[in-house]
Biopython code that builds the backbone (N, CA, C, O; Angstrom):
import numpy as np
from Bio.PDB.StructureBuilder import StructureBuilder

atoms = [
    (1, "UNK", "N", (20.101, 51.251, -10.389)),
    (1, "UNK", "CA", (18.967, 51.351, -11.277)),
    (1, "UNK", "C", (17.713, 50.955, -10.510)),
    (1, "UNK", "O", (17.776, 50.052, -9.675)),
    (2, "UNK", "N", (16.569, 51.599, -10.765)),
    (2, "UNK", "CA", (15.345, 51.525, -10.188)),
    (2, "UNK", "C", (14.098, 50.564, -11.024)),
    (2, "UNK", "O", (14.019, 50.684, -12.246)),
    (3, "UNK", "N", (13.260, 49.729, -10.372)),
    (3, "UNK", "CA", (12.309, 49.728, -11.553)),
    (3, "UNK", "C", (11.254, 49.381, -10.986)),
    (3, "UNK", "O", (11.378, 48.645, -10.006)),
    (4, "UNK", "N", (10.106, 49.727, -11.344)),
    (4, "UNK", "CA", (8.534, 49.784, -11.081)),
    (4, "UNK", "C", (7.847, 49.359, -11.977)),
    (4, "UNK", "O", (7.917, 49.562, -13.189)),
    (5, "UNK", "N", (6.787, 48.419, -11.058)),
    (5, "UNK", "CA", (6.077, 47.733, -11.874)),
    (5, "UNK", "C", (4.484, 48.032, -12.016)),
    (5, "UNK", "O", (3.832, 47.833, -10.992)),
    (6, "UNK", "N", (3.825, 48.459, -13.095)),
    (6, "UNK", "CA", (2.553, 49.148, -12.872)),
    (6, "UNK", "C", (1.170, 47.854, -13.626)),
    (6, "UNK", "O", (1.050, 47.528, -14.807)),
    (7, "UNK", "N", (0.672, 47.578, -12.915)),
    (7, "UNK", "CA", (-0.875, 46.564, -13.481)),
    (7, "UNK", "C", (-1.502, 46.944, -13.675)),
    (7, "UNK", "O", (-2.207, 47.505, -12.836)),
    (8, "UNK", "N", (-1.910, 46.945, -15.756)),
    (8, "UNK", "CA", (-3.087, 48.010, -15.755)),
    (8, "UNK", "C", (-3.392, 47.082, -16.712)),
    (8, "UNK", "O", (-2.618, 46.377, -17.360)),
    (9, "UNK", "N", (-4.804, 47.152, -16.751)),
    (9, "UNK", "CA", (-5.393, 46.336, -18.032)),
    (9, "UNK", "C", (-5.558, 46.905, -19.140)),
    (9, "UNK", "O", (-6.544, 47.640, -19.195)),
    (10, "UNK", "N", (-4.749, 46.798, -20.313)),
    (10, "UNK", "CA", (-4.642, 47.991, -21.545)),
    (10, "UNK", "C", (-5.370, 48.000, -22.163)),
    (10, "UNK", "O", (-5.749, 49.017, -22.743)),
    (11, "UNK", "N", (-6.078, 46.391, -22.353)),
    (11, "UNK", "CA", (-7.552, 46.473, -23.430)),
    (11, "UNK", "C", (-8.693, 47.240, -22.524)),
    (11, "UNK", "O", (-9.849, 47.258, -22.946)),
    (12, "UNK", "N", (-8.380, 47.837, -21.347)),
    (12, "UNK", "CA", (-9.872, 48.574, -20.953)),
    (12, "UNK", "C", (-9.411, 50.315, -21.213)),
    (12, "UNK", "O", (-10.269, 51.183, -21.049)),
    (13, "UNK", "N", (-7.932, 50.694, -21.640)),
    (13, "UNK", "CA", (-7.799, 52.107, -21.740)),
    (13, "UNK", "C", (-7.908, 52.447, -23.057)),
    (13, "UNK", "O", (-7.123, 51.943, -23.860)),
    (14, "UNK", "N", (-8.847, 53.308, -23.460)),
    (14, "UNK", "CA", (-9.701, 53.552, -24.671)),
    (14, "UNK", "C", (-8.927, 54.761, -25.307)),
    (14, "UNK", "O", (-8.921, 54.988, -26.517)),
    (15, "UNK", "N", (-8.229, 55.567, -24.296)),
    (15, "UNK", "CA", (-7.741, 57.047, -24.830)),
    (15, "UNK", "C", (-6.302, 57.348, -24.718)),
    (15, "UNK", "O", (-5.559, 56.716, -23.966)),
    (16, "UNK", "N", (-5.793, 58.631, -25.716)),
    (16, "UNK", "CA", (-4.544, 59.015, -24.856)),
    (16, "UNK", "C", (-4.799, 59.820, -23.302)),
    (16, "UNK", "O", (-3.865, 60.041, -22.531)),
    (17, "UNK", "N", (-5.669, 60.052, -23.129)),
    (17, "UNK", "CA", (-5.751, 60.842, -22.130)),
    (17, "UNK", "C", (-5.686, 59.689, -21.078)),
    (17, "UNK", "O", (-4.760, 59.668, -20.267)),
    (18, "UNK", "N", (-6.543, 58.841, -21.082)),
    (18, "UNK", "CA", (-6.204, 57.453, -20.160)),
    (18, "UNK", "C", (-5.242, 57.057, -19.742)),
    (18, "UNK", "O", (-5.102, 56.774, -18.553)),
    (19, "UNK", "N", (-4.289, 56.935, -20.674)),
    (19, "UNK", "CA", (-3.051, 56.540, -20.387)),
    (19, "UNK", "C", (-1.595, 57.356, -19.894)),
    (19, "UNK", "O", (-0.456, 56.980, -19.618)),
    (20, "UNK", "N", (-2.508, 59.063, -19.961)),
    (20, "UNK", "CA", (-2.184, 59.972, -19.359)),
    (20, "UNK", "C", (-2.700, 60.107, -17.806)),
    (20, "UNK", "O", (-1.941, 60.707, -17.045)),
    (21, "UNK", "N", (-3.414, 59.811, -17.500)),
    (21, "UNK", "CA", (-4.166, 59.657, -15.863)),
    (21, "UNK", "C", (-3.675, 58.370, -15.489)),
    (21, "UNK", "O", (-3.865, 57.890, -14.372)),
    (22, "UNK", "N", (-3.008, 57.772, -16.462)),
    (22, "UNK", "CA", (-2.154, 56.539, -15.584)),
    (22, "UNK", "C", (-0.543, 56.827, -15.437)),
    (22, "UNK", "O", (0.034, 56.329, -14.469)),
    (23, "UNK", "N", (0.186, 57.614, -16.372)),
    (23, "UNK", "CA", (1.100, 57.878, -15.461)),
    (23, "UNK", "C", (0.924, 58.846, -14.678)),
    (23, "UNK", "O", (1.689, 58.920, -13.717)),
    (24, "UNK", "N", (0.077, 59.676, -14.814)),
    (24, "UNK", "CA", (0.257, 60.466, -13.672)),
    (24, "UNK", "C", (-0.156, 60.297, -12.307)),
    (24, "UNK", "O", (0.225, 61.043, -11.406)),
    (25, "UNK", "N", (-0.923, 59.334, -12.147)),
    (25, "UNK", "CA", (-0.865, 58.083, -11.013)),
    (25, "UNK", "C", (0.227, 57.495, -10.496)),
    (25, "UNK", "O", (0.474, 57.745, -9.316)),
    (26, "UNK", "N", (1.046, 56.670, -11.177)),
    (26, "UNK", "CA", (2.048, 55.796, -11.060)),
    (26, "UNK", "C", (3.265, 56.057, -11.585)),
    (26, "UNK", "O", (4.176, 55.288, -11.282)),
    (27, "UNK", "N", (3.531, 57.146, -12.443)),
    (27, "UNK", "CA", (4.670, 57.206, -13.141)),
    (27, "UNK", "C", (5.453, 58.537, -13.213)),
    (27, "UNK", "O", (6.594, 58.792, -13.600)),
    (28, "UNK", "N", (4.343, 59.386, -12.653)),
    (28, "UNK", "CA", (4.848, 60.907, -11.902)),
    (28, "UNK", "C", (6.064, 60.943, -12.128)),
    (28, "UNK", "O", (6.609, 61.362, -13.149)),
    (29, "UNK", "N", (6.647, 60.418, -11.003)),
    (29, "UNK", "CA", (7.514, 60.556, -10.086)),
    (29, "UNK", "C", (8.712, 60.270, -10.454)),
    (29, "UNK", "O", (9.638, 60.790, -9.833)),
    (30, "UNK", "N", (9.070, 59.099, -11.889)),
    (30, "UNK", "CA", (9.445, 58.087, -11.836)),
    (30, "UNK", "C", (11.361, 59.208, -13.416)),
    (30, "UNK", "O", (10.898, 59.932, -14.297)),
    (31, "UNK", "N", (12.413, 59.119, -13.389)),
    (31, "UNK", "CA", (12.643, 59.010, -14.707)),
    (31, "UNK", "C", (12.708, 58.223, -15.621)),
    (31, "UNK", "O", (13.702, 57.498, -15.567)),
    (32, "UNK", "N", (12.030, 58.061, -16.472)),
    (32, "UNK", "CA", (12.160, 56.986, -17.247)),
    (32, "UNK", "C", (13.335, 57.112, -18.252)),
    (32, "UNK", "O", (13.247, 58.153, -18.904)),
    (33, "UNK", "N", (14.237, 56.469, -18.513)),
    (33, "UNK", "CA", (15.534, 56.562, -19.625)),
    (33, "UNK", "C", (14.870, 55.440, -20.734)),
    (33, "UNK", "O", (15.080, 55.659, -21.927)),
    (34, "UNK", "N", (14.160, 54.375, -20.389)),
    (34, "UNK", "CA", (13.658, 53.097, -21.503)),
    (34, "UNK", "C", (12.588, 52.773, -21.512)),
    (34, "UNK", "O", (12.186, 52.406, -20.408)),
    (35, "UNK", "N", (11.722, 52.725, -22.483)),
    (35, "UNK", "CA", (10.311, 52.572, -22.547)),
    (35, "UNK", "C", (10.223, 51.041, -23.341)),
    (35, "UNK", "O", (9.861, 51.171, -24.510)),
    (36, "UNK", "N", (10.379, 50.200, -23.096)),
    (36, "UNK", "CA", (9.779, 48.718, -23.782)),
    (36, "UNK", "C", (8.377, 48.367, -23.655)),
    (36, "UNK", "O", (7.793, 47.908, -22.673)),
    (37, "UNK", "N", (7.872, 48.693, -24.958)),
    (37, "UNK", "CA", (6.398, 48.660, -24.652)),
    (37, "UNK", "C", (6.101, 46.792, -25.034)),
    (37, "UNK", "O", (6.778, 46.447, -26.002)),
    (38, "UNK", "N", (5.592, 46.115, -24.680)),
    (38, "UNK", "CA", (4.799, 44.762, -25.188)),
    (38, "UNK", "C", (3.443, 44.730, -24.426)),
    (38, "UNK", "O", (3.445, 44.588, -23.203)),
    (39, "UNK", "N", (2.630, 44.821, -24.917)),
    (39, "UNK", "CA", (1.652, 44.098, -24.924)),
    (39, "UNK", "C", (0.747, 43.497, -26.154)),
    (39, "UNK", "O", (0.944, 44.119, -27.198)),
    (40, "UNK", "N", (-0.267, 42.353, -26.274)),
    (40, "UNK", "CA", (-0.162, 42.070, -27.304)),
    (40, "UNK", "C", (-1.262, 40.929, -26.761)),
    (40, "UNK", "O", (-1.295, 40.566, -25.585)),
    (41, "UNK", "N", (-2.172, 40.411, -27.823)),
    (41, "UNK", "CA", (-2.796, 39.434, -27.762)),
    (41, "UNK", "C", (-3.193, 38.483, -29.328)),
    (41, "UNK", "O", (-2.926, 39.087, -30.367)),
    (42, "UNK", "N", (-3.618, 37.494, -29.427)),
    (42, "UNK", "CA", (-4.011, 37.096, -30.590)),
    (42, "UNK", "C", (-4.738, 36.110, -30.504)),
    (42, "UNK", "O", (-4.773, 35.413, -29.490)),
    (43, "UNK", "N", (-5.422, 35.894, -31.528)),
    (43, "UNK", "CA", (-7.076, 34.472, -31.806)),
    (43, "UNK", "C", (-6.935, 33.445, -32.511)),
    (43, "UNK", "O", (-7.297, 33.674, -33.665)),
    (44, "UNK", "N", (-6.627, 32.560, -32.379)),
    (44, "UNK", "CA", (-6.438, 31.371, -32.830)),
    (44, "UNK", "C", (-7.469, 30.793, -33.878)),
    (44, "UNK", "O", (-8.590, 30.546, -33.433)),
    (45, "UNK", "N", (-7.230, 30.548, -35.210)),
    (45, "UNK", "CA", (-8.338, 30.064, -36.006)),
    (45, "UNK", "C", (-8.692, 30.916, -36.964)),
    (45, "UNK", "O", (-8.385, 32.104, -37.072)),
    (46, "UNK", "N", (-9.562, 30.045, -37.869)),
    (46, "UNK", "CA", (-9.588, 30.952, -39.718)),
    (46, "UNK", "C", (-10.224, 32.166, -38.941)),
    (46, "UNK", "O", (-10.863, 32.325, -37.901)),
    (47, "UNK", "N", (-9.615, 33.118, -40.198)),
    (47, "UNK", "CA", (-10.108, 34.237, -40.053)),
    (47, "UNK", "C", (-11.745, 34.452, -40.013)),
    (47, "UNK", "O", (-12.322, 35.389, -39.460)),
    (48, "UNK", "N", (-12.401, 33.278, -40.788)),
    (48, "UNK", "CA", (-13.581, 33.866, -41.007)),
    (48, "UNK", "C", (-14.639, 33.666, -39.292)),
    (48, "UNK", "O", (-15.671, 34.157, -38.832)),
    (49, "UNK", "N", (-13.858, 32.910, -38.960)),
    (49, "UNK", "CA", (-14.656, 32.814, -37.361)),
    (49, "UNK", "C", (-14.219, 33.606, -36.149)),
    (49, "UNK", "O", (-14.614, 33.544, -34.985)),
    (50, "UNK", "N", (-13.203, 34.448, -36.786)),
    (50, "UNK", "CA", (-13.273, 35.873, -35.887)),
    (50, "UNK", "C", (-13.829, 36.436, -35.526)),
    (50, "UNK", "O", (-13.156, 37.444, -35.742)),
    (51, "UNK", "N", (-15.033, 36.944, -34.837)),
    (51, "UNK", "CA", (-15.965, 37.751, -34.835)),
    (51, "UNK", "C", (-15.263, 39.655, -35.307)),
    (51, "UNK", "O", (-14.092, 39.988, -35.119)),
    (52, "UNK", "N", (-16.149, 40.411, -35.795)),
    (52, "UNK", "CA", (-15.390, 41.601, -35.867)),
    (52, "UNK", "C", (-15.275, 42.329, -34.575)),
    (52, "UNK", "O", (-15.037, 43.527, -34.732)),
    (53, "UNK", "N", (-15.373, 41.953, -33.397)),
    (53, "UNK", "CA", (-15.250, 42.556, -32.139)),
    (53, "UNK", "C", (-14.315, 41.947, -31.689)),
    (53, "UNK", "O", (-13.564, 42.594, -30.959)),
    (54, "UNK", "N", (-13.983, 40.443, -31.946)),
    (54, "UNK", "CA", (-12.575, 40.476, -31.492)),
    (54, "UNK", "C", (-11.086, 40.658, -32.407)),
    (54, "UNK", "O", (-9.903, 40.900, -32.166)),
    (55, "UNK", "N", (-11.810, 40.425, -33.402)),
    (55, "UNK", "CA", (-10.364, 41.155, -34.750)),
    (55, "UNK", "C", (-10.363, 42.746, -34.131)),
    (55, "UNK", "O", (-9.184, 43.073, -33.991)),
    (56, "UNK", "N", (-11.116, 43.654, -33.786)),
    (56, "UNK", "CA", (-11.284, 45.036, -33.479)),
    (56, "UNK", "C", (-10.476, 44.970, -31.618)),
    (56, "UNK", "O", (-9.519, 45.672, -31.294)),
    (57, "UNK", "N", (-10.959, 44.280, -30.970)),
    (57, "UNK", "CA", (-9.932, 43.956, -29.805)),
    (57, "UNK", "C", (-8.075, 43.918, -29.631)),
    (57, "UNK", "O", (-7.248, 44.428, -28.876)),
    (58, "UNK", "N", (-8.064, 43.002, -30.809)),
    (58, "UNK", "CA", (-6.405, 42.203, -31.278)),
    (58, "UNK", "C", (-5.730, 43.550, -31.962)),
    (58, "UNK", "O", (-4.574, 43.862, -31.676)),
    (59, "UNK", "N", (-6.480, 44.282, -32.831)),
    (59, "UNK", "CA", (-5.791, 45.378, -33.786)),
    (59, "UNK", "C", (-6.176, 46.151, -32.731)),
    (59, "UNK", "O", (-4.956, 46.262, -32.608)),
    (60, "UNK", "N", (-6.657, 46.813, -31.822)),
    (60, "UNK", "CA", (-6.907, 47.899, -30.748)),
    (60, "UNK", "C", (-5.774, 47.580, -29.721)),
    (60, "UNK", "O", (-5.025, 48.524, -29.465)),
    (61, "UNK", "N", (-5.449, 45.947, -28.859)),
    (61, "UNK", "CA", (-4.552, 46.187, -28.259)),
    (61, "UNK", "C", (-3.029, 45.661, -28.921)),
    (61, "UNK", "O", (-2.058, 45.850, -28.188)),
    (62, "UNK", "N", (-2.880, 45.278, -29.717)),
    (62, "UNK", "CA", (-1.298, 45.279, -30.362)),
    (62, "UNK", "C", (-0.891, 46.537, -31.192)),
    (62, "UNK", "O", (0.290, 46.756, -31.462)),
    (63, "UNK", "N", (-2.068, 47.485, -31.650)),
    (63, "UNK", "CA", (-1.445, 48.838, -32.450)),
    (63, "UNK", "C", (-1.670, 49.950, -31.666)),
    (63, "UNK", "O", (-1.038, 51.005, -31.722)),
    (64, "UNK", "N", (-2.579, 49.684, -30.942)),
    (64, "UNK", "CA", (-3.435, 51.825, -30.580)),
    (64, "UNK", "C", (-2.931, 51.494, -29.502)),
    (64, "UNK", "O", (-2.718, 52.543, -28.895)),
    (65, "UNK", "N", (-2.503, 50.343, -28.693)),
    (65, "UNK", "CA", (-2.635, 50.369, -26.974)),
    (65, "UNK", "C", (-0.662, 51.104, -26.894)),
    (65, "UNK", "O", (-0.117, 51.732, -25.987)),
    (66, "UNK", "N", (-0.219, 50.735, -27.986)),
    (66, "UNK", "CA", (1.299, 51.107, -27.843)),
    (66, "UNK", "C", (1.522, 52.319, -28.127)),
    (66, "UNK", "O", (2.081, 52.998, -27.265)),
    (67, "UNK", "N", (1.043, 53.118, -29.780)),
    (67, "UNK", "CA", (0.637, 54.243, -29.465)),
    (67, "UNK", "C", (-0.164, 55.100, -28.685)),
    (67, "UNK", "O", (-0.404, 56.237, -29.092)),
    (68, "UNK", "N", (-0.518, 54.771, -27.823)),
    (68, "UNK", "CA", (-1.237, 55.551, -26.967)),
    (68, "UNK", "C", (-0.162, 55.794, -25.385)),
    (68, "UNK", "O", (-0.076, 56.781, -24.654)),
    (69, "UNK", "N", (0.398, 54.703, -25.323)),
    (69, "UNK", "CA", (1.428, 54.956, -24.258)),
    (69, "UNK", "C", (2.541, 55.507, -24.585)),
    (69, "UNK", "O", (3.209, 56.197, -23.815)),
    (70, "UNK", "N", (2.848, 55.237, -25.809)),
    (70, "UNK", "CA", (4.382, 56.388, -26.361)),
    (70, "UNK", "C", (3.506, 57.897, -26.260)),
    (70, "UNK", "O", (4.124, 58.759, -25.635)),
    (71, "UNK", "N", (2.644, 58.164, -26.601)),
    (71, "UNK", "CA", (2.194, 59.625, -26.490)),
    (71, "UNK", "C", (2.363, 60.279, -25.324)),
    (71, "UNK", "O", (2.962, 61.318, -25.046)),
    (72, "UNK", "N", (1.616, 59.356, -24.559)),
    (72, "UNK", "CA", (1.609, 59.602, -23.369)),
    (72, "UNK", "C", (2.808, 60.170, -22.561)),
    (72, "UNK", "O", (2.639, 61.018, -21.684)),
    (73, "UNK", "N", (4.178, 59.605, -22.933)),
    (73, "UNK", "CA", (5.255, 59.350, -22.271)),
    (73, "UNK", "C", (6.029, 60.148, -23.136)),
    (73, "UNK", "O", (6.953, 60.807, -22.659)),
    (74, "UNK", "N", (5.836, 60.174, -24.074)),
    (74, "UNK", "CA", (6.766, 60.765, -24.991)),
    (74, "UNK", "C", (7.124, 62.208, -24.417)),
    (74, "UNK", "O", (8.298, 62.289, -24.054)),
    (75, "UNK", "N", (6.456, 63.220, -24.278)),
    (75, "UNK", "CA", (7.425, 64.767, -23.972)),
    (75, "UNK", "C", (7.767, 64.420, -22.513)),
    (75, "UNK", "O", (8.807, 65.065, -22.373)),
    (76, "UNK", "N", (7.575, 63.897, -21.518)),
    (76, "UNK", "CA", (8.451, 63.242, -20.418)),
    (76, "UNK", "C", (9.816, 62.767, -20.657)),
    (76, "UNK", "O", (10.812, 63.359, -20.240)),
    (77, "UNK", "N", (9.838, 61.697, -21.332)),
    (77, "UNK", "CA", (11.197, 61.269, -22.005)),
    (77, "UNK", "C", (11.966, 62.284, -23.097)),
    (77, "UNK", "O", (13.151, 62.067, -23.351)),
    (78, "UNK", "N", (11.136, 63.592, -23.847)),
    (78, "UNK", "CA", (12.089, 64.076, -24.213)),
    (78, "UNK", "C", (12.665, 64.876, -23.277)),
    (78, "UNK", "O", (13.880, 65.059, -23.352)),
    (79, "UNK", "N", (11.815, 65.568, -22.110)),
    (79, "UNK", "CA", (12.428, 66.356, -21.063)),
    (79, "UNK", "C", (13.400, 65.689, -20.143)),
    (79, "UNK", "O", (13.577, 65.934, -18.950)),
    (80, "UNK", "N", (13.944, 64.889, -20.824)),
    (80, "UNK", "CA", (15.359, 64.313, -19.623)),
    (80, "UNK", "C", (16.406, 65.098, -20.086)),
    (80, "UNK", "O", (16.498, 65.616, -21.199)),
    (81, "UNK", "N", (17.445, 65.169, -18.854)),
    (81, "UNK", "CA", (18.180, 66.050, -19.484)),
    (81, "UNK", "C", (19.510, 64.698, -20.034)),
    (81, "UNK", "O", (20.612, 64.987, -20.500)),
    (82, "UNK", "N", (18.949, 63.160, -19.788)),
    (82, "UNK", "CA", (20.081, 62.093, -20.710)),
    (82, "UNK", "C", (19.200, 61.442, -21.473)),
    (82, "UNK", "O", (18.120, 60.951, -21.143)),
    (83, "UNK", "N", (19.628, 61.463, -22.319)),
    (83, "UNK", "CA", (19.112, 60.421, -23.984)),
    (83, "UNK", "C", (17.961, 59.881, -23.612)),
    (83, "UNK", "O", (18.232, 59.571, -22.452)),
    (84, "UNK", "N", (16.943, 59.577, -23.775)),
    (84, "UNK", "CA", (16.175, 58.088, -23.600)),
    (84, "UNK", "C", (16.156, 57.263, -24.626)),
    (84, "UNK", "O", (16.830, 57.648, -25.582)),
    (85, "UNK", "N", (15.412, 55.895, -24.795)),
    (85, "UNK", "CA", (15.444, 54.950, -25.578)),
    (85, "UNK", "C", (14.110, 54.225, -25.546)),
    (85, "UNK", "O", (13.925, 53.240, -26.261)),
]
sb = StructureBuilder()
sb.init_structure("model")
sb.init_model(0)
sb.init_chain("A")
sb.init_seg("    ")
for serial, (resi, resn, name, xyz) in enumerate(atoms, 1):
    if name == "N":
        sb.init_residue(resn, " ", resi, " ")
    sb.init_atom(name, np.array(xyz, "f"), 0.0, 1.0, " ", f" {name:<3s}", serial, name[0])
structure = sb.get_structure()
């Protein structure tokens, strides 16, 4: 089994297409059979001293940053010719 490790900062990729010019950078090449996505951040303290730019940060990278990389990856992983997960 193979595995590669890619460093990308997810709160700066805004698009699916972004995260499309990142595997196709780094992940070309690669078959993927398992996709474990985590990334994730959170703010400590009442809600009301959240600012709305960082509540908009926390919900941007724990929901859109994961959908945006399953998109990305997704017809790759269905074109295997074994299962993925």
């Amino acid at each position: 089994m193979e595995t590669k490790a890619v460093c990308a900062d997810l709160s700066a990729i805004t698009s699916v297409q972004g995260y499309r010019d990142l595997v196709a950078e780094h992940m070309e090449d690669l078959d993927i059979g398992i996709l474990a996505l985590n990334a994730g951040t959170m703010i400590l303290g009442p809600s009301d001293l959240i600012s709305d730019a960082q509540f908009e940060q926390v919900i941007g990278l724990n929901s859109l940053q994961v959908l945006y990389m399953t998109k990305a990856l997704i017809n790759k992983m269905y074109s295997r010719e074994k299962r993925s997960a």
